[in-house]
N, C-alpha and C positions, 0 to 999 in steps of 0.2 A: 504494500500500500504506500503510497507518495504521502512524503512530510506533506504537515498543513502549512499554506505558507504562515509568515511570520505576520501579527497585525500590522496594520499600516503605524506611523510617528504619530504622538502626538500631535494635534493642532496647535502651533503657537499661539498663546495669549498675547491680543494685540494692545499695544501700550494708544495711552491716549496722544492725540497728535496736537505739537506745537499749534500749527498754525491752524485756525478754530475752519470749520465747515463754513462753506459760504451763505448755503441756504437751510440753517438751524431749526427744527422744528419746536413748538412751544414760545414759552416766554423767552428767546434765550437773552441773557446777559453775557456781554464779553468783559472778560478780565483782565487785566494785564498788575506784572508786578515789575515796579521799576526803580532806580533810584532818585531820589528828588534833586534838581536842580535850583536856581539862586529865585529861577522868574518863578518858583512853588511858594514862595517866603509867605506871600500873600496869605492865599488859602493852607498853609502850614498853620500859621498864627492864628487864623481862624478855629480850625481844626483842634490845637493848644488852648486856647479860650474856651471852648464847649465842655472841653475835657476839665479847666478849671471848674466848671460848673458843677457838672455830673460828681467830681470830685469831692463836692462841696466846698473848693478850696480859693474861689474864685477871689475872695479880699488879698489872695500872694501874689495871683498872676500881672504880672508886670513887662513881660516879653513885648519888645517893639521888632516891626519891621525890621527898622533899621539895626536893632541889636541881635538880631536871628541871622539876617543875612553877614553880619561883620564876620562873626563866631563859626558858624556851618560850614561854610564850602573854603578853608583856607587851604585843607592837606586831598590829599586823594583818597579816595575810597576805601574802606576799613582802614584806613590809617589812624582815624580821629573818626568825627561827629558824620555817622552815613543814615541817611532817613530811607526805609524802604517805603514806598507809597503803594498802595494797592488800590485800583479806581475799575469802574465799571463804565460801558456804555451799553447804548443798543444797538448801537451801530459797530461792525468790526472797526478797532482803532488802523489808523498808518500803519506802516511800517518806520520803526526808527532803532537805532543801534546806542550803544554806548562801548566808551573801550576799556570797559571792566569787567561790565556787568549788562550782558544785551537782555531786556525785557522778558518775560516770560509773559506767553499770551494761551489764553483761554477761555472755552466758550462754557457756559453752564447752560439748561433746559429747563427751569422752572416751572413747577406748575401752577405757581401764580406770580403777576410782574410785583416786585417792589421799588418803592418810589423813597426818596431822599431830598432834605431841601439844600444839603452840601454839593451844588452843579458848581460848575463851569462856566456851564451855557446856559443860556437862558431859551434855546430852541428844545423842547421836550422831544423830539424824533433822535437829536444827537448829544443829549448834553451827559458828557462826560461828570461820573460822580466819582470825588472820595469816599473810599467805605472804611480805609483802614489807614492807619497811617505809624511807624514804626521808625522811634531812631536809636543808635545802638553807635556803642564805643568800645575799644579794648577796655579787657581789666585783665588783671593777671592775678595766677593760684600759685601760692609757693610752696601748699601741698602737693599738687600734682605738676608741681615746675612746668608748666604752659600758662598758656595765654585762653582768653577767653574774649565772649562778650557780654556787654551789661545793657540790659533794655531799660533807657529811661522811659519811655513812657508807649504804651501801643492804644492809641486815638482809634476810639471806633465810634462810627457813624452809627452803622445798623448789626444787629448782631443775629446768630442762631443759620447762618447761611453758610455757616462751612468755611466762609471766604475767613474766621479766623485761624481753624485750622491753617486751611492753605496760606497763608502768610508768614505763619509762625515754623511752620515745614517747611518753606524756602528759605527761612531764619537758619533754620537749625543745618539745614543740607551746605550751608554756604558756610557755616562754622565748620563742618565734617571736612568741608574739601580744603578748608583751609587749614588744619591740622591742630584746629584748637579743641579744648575738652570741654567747655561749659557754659550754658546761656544762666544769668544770673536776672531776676528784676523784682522789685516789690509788687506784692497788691495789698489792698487796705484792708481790715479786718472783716468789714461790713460788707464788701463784694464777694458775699457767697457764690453767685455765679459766674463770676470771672475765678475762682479757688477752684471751684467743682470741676470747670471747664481744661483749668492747669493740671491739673490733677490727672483729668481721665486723658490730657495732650501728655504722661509720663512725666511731669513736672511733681520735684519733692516740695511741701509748705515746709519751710526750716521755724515750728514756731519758738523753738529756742534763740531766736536771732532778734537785736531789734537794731533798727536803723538807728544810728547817730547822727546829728548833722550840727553844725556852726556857721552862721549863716547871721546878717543883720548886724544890729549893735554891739552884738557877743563877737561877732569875725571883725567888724573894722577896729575895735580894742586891739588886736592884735598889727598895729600899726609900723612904720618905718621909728617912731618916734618909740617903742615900746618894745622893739628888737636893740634899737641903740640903748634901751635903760639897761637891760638885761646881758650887756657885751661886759 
């Protein structure tokens, strides 16, 4: 009797594709994740200001234009201060590059559309939304002698659409390839839903830890005239 022949190969699992479907069924929303540039300072501050709100924190926020854009874009990218911005339209975006870090573009399929008053535009067919917005700087562990990064603050528009995961997974993939071991950030006690969300994204709550800071009338004491007493 003749062997049986052998099964045919697996079928490869097809990965999802960069550049989104032209003609998307459903609500679709396009994504893209990018890094902000000087002319974002705008709607960055904006973005910063809501979050003071939501925070409760809104009596500190003191952030100007002019002092965002001075501070941000001096060094190049993961050097210092790099803001990931993640924004939506309904319209597929351009194509545009960058020479660090080219865009990551993606389409989602809703089954129902969501609306945001954080646009761009003022044209509802194309207006570009921020939904997330992430800035992040080295720190370093002299436990585990590497390097890391530290998320000052991750700005969110709308929330419960995934698009936090996926922001926060292009965070962490882009600390992997760069050879660092650890994303570090606070969240505030009272945001259970942003802990629960940490948590089930593999994030430890350290609640043995607490933030110190020196800041205001306590930092400028520490003067030129106060280092000269103290020589």
């Amino acid at each position: 009797m003749a062997a049986a022949a052998p099964p045919p190969p697996p079928t490869q699992t097809p990965t999802a594709p960069t550049i989104l479907p032209e003609t998307p069924i459903g609500n679709a929303l396009f994504v893209r994740i990018r890094l902000a540039v000087r002319s974002d300072v705008p709607t960055f501050r904006s973005s910063c200001g809501k979050n003071a709100v939501f925070e409760r924190l809104a009596h500190l926020f003191s952030a100007t234009e002019a002092s965002l854009s001075s501070t941000l874009f001096n060094s190049p990218a993961f050097q210092s201060f790099t803001i990931f911005i993640l924004e939506t339209s309904k319209v597929p975006f351009p194509n545009t590059t960058h020479p660090i870090y080219p865009p990551l573009v993606r389409c989602l399929n809703l089954d129902l559309p969501i609306t945001t008053s954080n646009k761009k535009s003022s044209d509802p067919t194309t207006a570009t939304c921020w939904f997330l917005v992430c800035i992040v700087f080295p720190n370093y562990s002299t436990f585990l002698g590497k390097p890391g990064f530290y998320v000052e603050d991750l700005l969110s528009v709308i929330g419960r659409r995934g698009l936090g995961k996926m922001l926060l997974s292009v965070l962490a993939a882009q600390v992997v390839k760069m050879g660092y071991r650890r994303v570090d950030w606070a969240v505030l006690d009272w945001n259970v839903n942003a802990i629960k969300f940490y948590e089930e994204m593999g994030a430890q709550v350290l609640n043995k830890w607490k933030i110190c800071r020196l800041t205001g009338e306590a930092l400028q004491a520490y003067d030129l005239d106060f280092i000269n007493y103290i020589r």
